[in-house]
C-alpha positions in Angstrom: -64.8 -71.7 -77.2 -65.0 -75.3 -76.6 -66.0 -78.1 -78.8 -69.9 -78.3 -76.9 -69.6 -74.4 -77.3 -69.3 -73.8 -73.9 -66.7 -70.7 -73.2 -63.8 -72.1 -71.9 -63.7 -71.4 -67.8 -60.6 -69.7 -66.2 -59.6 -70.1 -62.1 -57.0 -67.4 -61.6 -56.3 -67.3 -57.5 -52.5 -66.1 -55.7 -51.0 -65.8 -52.2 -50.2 -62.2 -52.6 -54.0 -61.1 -51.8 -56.8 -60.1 -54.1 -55.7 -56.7 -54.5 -51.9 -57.5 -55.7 -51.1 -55.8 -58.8 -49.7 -59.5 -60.0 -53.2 -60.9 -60.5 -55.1 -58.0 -61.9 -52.3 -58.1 -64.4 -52.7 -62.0 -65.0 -56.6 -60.9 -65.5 -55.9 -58.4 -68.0 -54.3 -61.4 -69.9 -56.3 -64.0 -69.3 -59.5 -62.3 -70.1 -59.6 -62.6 -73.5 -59.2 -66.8 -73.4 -62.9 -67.4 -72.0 -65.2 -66.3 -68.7 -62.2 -65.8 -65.6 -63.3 -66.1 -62.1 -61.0 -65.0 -59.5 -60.9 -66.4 -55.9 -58.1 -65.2 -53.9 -57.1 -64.3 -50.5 -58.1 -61.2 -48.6 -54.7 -60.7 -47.5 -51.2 -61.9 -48.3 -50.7 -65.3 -47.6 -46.7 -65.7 -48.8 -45.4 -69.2 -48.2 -48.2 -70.9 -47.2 -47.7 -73.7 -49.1 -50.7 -76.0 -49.4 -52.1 -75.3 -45.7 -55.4 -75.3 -44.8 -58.2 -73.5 -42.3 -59.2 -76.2 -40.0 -60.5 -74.3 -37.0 -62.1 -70.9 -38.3 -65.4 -70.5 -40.7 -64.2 -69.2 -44.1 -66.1 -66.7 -46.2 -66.5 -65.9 -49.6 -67.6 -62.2 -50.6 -68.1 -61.3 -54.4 -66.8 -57.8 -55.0 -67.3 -55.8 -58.2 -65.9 -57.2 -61.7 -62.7 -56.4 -62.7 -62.2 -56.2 -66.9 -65.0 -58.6 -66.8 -63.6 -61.0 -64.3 -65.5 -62.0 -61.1 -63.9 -61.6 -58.3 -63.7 -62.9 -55.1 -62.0 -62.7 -52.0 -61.9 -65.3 -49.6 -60.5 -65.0 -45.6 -58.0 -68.0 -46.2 -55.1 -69.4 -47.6 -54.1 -70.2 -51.6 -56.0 -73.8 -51.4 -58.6 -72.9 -49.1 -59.8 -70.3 -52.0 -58.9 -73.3 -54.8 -61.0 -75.8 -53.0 -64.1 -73.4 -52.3 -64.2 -72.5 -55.7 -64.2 -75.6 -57.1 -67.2 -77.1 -54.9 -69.1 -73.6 -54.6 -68.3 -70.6 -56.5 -67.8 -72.1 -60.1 -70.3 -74.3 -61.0 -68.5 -76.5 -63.2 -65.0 -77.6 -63.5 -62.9 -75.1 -65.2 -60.5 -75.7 -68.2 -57.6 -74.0 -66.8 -56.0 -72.9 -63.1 -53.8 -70.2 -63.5 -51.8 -68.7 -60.3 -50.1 -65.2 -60.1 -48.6 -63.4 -61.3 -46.5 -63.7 -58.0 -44.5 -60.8 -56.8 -40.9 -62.7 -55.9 -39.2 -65.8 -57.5 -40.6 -69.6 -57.0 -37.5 -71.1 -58.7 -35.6 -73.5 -57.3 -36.7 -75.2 -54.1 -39.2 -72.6 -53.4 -42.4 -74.5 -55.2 -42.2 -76.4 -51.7 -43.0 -73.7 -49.6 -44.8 -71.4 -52.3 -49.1 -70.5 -51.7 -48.8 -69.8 -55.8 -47.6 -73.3 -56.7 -49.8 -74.6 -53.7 -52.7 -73.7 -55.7 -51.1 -75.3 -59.0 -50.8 -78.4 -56.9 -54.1 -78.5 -55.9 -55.8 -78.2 -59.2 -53.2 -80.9 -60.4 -54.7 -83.0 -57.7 -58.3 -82.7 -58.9 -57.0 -83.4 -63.3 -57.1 -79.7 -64.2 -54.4 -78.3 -66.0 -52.7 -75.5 -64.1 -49.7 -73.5 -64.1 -47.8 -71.0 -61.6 -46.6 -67.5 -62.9 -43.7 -65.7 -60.8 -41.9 -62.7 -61.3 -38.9 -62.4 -59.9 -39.0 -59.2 -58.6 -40.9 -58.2 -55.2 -42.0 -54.7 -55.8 -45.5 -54.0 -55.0 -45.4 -51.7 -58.0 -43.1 -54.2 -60.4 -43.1 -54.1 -64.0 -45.2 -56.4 -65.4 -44.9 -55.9 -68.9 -42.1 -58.3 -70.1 -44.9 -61.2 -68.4 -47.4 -60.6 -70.7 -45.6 -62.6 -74.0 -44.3 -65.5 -71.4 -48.1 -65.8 -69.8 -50.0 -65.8 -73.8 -46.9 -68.0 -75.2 -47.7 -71.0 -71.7 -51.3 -70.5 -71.9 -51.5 -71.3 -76.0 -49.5 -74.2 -75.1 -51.5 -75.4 -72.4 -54.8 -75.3 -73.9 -53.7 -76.4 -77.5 -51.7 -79.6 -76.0 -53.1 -79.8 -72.9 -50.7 -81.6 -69.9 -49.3 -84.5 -68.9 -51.2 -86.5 -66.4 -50.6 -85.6 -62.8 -48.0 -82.8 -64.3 -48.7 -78.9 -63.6 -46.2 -75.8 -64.6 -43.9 -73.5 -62.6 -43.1 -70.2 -64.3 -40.5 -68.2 -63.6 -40.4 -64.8 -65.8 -37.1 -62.8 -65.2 -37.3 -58.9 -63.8 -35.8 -55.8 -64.9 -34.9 -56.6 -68.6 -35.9 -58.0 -72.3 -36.9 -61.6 -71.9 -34.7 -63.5 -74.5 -37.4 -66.6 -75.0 -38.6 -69.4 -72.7 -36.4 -72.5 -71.1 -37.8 -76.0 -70.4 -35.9 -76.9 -67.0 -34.9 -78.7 -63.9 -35.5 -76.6 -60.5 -32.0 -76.0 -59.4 -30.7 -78.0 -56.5 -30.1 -75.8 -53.5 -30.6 -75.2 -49.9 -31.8 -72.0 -47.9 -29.5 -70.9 -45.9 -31.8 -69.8 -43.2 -31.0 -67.1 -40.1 -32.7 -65.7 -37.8 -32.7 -62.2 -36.7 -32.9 -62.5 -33.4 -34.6 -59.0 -31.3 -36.9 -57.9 -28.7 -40.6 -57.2 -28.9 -41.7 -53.7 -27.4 -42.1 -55.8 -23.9 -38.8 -57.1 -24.0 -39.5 -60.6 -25.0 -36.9 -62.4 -27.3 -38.6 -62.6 -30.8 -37.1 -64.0 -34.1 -37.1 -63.2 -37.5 -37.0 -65.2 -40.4 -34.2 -64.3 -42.8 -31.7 -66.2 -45.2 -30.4 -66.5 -48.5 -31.2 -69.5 -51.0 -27.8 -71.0 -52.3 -27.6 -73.2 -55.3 -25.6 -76.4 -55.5 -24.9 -76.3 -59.0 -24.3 -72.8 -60.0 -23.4 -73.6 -63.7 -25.8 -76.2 -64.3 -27.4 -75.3 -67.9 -30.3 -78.0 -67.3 -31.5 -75.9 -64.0 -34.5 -72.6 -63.3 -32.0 -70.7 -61.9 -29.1 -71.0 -64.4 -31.5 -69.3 -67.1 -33.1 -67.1 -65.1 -30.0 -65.7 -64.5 -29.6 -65.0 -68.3 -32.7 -63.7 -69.0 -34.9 -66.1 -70.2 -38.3 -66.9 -68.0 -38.2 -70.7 -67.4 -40.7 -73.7 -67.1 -40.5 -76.8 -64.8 -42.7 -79.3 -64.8 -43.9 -80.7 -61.3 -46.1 -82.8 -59.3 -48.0 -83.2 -56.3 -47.1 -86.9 -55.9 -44.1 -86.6 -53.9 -43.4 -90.5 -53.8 -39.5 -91.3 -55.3 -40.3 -93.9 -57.2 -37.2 -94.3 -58.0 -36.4 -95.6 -54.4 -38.8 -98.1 -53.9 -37.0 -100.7 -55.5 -33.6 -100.5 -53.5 -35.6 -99.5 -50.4 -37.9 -102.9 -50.9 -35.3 -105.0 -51.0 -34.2 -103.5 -46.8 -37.8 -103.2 -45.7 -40.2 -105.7 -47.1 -41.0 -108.5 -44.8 -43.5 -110.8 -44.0 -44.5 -110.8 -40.1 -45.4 -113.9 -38.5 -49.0 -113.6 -37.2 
């Protein structure tokens, strides 16, 4: 409860779709905090990033509760169903935005491209604390269970200490073992290697398929996602929407800033 009694107001949404087993099982944790509403996408909507529906109507349809969650699915990406239910489907602004539980890893340079951290962003963007859950393992059917002390241990945090401003969370949880503890980090530097597979469709036309591997520049750097990840502890990095380098402007003033003569 909240100090005007009010019962604290959860916004769990993915990009892995409405009926992924990674957000029913961030439900079944998040329950017990306060009244969840879910708003996710009717289908899976990996790597989408912040985008947007510009030219086709979105709609919302309430389907049955879930463990006391109310849950909806909307025909749009990660932000499209972040934005709708904050100016339609909630009422009020929540206390927390929780994303996940995402089926693959977001560490590294993957936050960029990720529909999970694109709804973190977006509630970031509007002063709501929010954090990202991935689990690095891409099974539709994945073990879950070793998330469940990562998600409660973030989520205590969060809501005891709140953020800092213009600062949301990417989690990355570890798959296939005993989760040592929990790592404050950098995301790893790193590139994707990208290929494409390159085939025919069934009319003969040359098609393309995305494939690739991510590599990371700094294999043994103990400050990085990845690094830990890779030793069994689920990691933290804190981001943020403003993508300005601030750190730039200075040396980048000093080429560019002129006075025109007008």
């Amino acid at each position: 409860m909240e100090k005007d009694g009010k019962c604290k107001l959860i916004l769990i949404s993915n990009d892995d779709g409405i009926d992924s087993l990674g957000i029913h099982t961030l439900v079944d944790y998040m329950v017990n905090y306060g009244e969840v509403v879910v708003v996710a996408p009717e289908q899976p909507q990996s790597a989408k990033s912040s985008s947007l529906t510009v030219e086709t109507p979105l709609r919302a349809r309430q389907l049955p509760d879930y463990h006391g969650a109310k849950m909806w699915r909307v025909n749009g990406t990660p932000v499209d169903c972040t934005k709708l239910a904050f100016s339609h489907i909630l009422g009020r602004k929540p206390d927390i935005v929780v994303s996940g539980i995402n089926h693959g890893s977001n560490a590294g340079i993957n936050a960029i491209y990720s529909g999970t951290m694109g709804v973190v962003f977006e509630a970031c963007i509007n002063g709501i604390p929010s954090v990202g859950f991935s689990l690095l393992s891409h099974d539709a059917n994945a073990d879950f269970t070793e998330c469940e002390n990562v998600v409660r241990t973030v989520v205590d945090g969060v809501l005891a200490n709140g953020l800092p401003k213009d600062v949301c969370l990417n989690v990355n949880i570890p798959a296939k073992c005993k989760v040592k503890g929990i790592k404050v980090t950098n995301a790893a530097e790193g590139v994707w290697v990208e290929d494409f597979e390159k085939t025919t469709d069934p009319h003969g036309r040359e098609i393309f398929w995305l494939t690739g591997r991510y590599e990371v520049t700094h294999p043994d750097d103990s400050s990085s996602d990845i690094y830990w990840l890779d030793r069994e502890y689920a990691t933290v990095v804190p981001c943020t929407p403003d993508q300005t380098a601030k750190r730039a402007i200075s040396a980048l003033s000093s080429v560019f800033d002129n006075d025109f003569d007008v």
